[in-house]
MDAnalysis code that builds the backbone (N, CA, C; Angstrom):
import MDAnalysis as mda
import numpy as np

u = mda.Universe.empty(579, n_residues=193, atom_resindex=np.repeat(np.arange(193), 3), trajectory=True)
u.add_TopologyAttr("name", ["N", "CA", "C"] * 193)
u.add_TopologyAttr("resid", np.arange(1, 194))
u.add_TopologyAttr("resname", ["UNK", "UNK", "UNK", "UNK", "UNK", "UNK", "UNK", "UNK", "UNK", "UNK", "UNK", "UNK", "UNK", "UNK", "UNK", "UNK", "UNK", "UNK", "UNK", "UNK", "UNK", "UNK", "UNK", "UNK", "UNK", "UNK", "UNK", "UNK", "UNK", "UNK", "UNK", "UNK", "UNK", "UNK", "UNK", "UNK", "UNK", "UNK", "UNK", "UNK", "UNK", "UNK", "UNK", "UNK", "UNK", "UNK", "UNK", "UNK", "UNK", "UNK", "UNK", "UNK", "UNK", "UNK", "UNK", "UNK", "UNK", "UNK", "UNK", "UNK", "UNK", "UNK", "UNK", "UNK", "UNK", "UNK", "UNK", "UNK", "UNK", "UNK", "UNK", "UNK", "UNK", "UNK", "UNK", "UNK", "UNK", "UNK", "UNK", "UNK", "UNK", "UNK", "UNK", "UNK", "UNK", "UNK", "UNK", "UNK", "UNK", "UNK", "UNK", "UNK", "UNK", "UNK", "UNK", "UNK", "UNK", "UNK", "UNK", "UNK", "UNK", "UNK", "UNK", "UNK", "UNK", "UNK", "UNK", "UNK", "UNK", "UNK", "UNK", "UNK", "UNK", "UNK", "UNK", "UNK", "UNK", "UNK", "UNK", "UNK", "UNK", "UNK", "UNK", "UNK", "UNK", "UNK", "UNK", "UNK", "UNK", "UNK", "UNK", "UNK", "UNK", "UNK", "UNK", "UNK", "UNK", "UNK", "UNK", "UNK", "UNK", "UNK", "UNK", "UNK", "UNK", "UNK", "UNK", "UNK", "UNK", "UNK", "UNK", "UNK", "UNK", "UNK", "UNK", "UNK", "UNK", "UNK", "UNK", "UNK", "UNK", "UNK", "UNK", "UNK", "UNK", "UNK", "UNK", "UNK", "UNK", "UNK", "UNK", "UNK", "UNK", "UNK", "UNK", "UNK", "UNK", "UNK", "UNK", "UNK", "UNK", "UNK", "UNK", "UNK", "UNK", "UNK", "UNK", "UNK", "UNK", "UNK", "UNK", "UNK", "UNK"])
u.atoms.positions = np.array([
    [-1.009, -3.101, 8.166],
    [-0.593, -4.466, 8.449],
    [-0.212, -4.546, 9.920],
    [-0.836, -5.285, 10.805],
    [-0.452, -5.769, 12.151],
    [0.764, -6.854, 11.889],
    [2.086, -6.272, 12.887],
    [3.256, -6.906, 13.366],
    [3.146, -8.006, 14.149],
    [3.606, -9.217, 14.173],
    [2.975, -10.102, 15.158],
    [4.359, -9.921, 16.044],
    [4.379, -10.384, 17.020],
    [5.431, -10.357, 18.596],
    [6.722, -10.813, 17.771],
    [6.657, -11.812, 16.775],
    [7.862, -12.901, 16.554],
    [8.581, -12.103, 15.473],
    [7.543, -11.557, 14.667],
    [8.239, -10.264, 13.550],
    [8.752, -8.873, 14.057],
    [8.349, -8.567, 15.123],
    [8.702, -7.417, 15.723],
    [10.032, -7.654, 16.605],
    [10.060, -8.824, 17.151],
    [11.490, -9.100, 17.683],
    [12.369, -9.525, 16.676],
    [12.079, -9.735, 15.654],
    [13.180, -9.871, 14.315],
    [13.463, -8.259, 14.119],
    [12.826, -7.481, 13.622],
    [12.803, -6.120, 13.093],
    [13.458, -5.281, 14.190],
    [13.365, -5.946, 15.812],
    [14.240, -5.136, 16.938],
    [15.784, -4.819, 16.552],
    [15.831, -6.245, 15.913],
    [17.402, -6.845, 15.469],
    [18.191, -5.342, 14.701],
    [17.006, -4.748, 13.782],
    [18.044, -3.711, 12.949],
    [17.441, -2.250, 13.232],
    [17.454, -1.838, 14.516],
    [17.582, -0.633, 15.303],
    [18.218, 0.251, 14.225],
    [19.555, -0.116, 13.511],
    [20.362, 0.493, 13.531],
    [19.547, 1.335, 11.821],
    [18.904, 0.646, 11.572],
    [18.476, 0.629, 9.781],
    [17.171, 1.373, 9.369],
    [16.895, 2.415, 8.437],
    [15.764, 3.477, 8.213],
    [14.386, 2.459, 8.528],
    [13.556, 2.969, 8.654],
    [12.180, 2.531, 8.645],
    [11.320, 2.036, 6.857],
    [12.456, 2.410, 6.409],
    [12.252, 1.999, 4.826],
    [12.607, 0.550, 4.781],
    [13.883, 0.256, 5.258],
    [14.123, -1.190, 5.184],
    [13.907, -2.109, 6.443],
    [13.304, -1.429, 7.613],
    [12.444, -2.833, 8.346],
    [10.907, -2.559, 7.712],
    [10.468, -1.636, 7.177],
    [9.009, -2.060, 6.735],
    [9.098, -2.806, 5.295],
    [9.809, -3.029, 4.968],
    [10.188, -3.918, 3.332],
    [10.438, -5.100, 3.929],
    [11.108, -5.463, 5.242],
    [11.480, -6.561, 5.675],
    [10.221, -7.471, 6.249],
    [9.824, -6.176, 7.027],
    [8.499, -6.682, 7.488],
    [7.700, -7.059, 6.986],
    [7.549, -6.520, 5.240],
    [6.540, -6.885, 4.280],
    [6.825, -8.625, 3.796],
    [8.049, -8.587, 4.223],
    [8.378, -9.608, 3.274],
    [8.137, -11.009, 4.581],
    [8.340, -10.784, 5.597],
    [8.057, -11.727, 6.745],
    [6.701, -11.659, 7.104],
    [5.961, -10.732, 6.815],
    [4.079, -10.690, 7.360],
    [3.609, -11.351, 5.817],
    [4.386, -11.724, 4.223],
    [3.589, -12.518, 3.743],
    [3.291, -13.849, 3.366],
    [2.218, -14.141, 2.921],
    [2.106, -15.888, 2.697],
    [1.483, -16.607, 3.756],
    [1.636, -17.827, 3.680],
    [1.118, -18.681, 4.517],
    [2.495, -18.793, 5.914],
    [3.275, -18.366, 5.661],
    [4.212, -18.577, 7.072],
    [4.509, -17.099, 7.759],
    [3.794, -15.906, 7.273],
    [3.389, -14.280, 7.323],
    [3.486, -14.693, 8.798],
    [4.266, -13.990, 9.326],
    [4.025, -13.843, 11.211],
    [5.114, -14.966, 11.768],
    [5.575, -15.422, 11.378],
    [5.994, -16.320, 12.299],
    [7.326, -16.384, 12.641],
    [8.179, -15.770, 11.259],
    [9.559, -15.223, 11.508],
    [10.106, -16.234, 10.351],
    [9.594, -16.648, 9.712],
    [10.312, -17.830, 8.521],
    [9.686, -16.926, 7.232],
    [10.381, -17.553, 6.155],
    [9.859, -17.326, 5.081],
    [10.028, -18.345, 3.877],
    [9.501, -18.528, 2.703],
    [9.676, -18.879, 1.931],
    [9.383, -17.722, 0.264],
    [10.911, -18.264, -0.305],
    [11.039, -17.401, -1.993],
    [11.178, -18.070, -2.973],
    [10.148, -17.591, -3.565],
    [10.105, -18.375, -5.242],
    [11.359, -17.639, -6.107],
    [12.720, -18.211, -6.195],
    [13.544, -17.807, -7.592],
    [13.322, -17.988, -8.766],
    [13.269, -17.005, -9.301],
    [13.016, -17.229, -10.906],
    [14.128, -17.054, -11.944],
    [14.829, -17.310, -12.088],
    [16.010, -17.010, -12.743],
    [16.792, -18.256, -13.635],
    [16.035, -19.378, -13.940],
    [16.680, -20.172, -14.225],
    [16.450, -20.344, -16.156],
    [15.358, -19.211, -16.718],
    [15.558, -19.718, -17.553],
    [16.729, -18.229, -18.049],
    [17.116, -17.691, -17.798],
    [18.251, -16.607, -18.069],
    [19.231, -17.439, -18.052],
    [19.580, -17.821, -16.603],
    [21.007, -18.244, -16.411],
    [21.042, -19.838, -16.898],
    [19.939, -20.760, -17.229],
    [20.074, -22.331, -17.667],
    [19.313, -22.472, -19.416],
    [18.952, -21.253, -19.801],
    [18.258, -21.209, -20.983],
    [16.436, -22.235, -20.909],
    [15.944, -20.784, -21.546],
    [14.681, -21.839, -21.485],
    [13.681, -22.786, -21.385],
    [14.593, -23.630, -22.948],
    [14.226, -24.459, -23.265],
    [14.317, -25.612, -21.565],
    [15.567, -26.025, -21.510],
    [15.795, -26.659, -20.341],
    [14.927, -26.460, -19.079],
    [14.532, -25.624, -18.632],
    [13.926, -25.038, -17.422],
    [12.307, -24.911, -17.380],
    [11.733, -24.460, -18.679],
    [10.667, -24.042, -19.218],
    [9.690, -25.418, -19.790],
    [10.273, -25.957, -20.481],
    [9.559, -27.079, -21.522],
    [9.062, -27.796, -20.970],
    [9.215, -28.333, -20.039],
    [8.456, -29.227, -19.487],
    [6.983, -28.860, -18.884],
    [6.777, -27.364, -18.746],
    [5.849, -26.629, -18.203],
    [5.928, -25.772, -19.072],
    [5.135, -25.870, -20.455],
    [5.216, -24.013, -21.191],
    [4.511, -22.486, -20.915],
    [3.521, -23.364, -19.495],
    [3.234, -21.886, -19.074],
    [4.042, -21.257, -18.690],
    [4.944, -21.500, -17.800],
    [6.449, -21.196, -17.312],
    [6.639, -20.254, -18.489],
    [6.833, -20.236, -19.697],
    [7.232, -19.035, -20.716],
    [6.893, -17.634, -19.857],
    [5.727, -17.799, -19.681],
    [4.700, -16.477, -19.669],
    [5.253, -15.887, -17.801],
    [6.169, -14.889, -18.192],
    [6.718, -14.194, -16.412],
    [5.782, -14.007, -15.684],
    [4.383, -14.088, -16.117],
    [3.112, -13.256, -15.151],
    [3.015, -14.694, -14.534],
    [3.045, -16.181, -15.322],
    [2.676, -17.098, -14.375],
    [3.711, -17.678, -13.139],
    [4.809, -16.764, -12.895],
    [5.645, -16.871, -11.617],
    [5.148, -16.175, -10.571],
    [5.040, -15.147, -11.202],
    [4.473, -13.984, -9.676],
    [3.472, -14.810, -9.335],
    [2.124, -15.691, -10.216],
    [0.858, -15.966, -9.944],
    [1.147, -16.997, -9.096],
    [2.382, -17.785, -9.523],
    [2.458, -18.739, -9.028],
    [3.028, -18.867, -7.688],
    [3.779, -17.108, -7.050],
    [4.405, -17.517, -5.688],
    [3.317, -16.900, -4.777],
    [2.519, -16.164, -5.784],
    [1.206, -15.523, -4.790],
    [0.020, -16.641, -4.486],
    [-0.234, -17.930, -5.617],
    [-1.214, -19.369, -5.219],
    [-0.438, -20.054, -4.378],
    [0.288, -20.028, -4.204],
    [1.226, -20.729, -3.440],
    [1.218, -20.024, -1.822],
    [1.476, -18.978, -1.570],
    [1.162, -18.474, -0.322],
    [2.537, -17.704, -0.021],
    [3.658, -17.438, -0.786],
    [5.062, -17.454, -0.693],
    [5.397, -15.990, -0.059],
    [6.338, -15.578, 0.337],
    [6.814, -14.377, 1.363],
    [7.110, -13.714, 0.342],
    [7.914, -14.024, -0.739],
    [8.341, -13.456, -1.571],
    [8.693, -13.649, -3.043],
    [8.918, -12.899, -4.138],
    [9.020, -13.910, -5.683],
    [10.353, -13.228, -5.883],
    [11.044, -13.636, -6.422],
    [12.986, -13.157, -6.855],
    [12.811, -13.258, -8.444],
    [13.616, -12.425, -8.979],
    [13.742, -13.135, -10.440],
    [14.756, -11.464, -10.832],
    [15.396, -11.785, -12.349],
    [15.938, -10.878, -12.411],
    [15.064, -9.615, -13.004],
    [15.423, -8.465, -13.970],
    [15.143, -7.208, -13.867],
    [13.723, -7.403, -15.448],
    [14.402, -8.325, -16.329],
    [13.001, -8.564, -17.175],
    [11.936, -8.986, -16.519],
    [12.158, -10.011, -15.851],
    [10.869, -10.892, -14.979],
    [10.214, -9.790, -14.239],
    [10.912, -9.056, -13.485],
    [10.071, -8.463, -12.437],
    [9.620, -6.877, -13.334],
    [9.520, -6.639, -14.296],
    [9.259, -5.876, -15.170],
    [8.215, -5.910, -15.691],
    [8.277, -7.128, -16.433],
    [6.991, -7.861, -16.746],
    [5.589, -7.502, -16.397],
    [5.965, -8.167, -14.919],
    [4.628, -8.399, -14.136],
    [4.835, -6.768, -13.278],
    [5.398, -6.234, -13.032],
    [5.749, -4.748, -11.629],
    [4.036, -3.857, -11.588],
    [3.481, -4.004, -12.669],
    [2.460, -3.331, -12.918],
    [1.335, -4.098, -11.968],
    [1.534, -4.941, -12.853],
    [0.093, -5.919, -12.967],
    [-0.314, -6.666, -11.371],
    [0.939, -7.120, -10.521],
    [1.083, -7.302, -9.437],
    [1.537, -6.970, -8.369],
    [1.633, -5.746, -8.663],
    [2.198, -4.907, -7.406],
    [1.388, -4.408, -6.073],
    [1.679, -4.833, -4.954],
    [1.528, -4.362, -3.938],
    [0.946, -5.893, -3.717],
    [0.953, -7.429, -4.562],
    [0.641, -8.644, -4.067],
    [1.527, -9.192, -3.234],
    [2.742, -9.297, -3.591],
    [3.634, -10.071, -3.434],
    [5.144, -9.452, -3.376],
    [5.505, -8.899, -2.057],
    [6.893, -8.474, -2.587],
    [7.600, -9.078, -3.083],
    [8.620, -8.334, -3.598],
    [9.566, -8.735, -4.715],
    [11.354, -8.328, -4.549],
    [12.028, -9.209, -5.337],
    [13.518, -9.010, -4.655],
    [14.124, -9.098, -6.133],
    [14.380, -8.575, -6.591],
    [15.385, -8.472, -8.016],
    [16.746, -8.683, -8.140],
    [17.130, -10.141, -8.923],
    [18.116, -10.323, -8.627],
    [19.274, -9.693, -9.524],
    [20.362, -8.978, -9.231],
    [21.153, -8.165, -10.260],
    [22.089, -8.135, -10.571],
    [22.462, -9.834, -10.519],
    [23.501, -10.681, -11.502],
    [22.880, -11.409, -12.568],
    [23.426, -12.541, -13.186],
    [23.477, -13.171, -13.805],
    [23.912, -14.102, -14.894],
    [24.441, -15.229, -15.201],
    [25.317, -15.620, -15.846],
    [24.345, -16.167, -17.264],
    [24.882, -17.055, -18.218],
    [23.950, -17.841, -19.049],
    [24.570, -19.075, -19.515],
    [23.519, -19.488, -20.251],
    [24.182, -21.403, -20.236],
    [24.747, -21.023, -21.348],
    [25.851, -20.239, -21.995],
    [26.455, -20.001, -22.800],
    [27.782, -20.286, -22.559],
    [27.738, -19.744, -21.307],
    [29.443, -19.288, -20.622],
    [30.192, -20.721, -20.694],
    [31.089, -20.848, -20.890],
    [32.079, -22.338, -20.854],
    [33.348, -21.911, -20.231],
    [33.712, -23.080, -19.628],
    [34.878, -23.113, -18.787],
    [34.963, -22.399, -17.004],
    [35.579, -23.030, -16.164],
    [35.808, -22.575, -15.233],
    [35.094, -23.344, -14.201],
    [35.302, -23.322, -13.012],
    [34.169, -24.083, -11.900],
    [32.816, -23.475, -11.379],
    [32.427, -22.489, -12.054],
    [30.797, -21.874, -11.983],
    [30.775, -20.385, -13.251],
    [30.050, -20.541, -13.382],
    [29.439, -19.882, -14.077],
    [29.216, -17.992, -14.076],
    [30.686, -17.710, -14.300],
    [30.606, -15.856, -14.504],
    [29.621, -14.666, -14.369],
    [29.141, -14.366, -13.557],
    [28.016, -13.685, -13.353],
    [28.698, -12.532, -14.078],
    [27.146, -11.575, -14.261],
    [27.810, -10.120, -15.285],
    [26.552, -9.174, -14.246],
    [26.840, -7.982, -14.273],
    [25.604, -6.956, -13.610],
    [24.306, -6.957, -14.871],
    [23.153, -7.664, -14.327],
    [21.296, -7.145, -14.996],
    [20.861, -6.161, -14.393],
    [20.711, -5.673, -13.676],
    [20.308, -4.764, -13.147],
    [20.372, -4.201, -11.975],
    [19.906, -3.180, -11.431],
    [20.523, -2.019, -10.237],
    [19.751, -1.837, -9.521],
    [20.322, -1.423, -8.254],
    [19.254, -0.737, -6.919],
    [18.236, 0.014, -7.634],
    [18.954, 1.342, -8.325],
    [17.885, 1.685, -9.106],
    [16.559, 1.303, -9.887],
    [17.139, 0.547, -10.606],
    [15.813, 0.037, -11.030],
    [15.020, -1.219, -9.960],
    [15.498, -1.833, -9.415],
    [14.693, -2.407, -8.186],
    [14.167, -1.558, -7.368],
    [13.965, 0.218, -7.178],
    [13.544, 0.978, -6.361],
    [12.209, 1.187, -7.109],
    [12.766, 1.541, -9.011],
    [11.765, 2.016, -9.551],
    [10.888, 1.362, -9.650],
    [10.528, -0.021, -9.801],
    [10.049, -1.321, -10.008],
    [8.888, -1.692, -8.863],
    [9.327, -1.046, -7.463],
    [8.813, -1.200, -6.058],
    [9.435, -2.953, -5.737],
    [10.272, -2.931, -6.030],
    [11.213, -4.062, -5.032],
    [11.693, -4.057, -3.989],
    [11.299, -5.239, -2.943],
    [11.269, -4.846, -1.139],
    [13.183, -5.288, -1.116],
    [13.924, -5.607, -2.130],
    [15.124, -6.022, -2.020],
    [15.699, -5.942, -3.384],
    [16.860, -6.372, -3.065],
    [18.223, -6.735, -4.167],
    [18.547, -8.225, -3.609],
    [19.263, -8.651, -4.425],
    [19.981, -10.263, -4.370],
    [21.004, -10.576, -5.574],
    [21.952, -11.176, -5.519],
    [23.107, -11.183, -6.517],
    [23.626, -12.632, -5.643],
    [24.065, -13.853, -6.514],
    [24.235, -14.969, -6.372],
    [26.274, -14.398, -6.636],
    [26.498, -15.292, -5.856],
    [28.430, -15.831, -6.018],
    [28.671, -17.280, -5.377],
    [29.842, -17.566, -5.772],
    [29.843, -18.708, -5.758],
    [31.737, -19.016, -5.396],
    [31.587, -18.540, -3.507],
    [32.768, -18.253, -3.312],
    [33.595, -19.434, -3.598],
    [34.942, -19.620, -3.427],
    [35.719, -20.014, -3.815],
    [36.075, -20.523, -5.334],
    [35.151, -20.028, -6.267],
    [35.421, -19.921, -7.694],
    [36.802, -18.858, -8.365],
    [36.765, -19.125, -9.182],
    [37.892, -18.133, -9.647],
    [37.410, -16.824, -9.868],
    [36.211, -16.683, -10.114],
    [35.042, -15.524, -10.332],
    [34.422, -14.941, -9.270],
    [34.747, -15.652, -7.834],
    [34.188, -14.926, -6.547],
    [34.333, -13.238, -6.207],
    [35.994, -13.480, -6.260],
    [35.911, -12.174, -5.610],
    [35.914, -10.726, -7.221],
    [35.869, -10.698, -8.159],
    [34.425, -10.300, -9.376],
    [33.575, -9.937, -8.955],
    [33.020, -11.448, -8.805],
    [31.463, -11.210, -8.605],
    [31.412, -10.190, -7.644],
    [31.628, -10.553, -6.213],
    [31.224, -10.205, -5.080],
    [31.695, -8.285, -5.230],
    [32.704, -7.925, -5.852],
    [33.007, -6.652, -6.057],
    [32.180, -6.036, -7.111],
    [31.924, -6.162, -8.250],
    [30.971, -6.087, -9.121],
    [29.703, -5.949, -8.614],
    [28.861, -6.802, -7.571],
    [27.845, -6.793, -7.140],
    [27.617, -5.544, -6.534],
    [28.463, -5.533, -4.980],
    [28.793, -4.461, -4.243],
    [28.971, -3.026, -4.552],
    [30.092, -2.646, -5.869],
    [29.714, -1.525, -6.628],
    [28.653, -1.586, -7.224],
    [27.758, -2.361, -7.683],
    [26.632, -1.694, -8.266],
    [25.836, -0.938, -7.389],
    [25.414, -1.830, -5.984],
    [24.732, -0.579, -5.270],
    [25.165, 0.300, -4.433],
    [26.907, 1.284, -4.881],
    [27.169, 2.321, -4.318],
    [26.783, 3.528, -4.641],
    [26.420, 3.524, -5.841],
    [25.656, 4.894, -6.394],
    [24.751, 5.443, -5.459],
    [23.584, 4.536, -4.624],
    [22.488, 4.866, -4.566],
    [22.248, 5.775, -3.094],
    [22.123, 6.579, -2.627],
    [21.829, 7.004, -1.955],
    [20.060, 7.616, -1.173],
    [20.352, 7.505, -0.231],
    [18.535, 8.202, 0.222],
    [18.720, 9.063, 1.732],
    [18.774, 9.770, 1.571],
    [19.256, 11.133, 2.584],
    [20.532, 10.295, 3.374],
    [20.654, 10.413, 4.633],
    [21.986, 9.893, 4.741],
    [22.001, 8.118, 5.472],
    [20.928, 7.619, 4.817],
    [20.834, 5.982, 5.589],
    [21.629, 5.231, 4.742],
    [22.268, 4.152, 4.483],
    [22.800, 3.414, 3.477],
    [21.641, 2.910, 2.982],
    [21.644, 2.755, 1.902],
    [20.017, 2.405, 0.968],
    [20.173, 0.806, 1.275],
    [20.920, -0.149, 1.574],
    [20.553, -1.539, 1.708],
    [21.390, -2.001, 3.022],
    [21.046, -3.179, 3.652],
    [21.236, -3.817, 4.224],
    [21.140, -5.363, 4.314],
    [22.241, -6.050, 4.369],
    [22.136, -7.427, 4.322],
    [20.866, -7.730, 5.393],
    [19.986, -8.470, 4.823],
    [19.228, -9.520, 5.704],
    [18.872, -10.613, 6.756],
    [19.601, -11.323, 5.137],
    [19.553, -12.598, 5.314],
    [20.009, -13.347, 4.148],
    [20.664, -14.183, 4.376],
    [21.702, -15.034, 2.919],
    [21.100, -16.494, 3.147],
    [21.023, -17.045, 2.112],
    [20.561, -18.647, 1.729],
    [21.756, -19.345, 1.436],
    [22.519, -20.071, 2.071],
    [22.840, -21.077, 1.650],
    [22.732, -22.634, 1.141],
    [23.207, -22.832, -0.279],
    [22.743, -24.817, -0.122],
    [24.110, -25.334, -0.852],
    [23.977, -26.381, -1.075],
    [25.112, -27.406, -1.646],
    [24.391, -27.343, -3.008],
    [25.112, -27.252, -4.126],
    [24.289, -27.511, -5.635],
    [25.759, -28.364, -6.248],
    [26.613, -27.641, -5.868],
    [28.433, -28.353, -6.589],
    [28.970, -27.956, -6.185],
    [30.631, -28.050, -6.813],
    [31.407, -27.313, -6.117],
    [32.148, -26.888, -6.833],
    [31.921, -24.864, -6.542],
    [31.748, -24.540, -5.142],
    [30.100, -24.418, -4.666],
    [29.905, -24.042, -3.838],
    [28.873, -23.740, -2.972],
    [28.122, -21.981, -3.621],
    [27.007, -22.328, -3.874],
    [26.011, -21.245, -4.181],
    [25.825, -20.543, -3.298],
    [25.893, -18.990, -3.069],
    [25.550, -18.003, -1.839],
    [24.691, -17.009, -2.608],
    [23.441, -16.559, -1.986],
    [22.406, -15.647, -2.268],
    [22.405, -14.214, -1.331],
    [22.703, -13.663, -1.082],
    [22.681, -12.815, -0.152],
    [21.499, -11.947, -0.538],
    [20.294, -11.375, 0.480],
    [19.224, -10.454, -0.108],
    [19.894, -9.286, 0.523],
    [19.748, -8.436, -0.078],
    [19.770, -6.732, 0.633],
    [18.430, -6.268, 0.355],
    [17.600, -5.638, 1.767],
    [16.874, -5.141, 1.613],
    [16.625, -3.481, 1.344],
    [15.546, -3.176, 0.267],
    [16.057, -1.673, 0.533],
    [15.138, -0.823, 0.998],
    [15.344, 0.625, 0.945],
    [14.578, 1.438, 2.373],
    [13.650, 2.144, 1.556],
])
């Protein structure tokens, strides 16, 4: 894969970080239709876990089927597809080496009641996002909830286990912020090496 000038002065940025996690980064900024330019766009998939199915799904029942997300962020032209540790399971075989991938390894469900957002619990681990060939990790919080600082510790220990000779196996990226309620939704990706 040729680096274009605008991706290579992004990737200058983390000198400090193995060649495992600027070439995952890089993978993830050289794909799609905005590949090279230093932007990206990610398809999340996670909504029928954390909003239940029916709600998310029905209106589109191909949506059931996890293979038609990956298909759908790879017709689409997308940098990257997110979803949690079933989704990207699913498809890890069948589409691998199309479309990197970022596994997200929280998650709450439209079960949970009470409180101002929605309790995330640990789905899955660095580990298995390594085994999987995932160019990242991602875990949603939702600071100033009563569940923030949980989450955000919960998240954080999950990927202390992981080690890879002596580099820290992840590094923050890049975080998404938007307005959905309140509080405020935060995505943070860690990429890994």
């Amino acid at each position: 894969m040729k680096i274009t000038r605008k991706v290579r002065s992004i990737l200058d940025n983390y000198s400090a970080d193995s060649p495992g996690v600027k070439a995952n980064l890089a993978r993830i900024l050289m794909q799609g239709k905005l590949g090279g330019t230093g932007k990206l766009v990610i398809l999340p998939v996670d909504q029928g876990f954390e909003h239940g199915p029916a709600r998310s799904f029905a209106v589109n029942p191909d949506a059931y089927d996890p293979h038609y997300h990956y298909q759908l962020a790879i017709d689409a032209g997308l940098s990257a597809y997110a979803a949690p540790l079933g989704m990207i399971e699913a498809g890890a075989n069948r589409f691998a080496g199309q479309i990197p991938t970022i596994m997200k390894v929280n998650s709450s469900n439209s079960l949970a009641a009470g409180g101002d957002a929605p309790s995330q619990a640990i789905t899955g681990s660095v580990a298995e996002a390594l085994r999987l060939g995932c160019s990242a990790v991602g875990f949603t919080i939702y600071p100033g909830s009563d569940a923030a600082r949980t989450i955000l510790c919960q998240s954080i220990a999950s990927f202390s286990p992981i080690s890879v000779g002596s580099t820290p196996p992840i590094t923050v990226a890049t975080a998404s912020v938007k307005q959905v309620s309140s509080p405020t939704l935060v995505s943070p990706i860690f990429i890994l090496p």
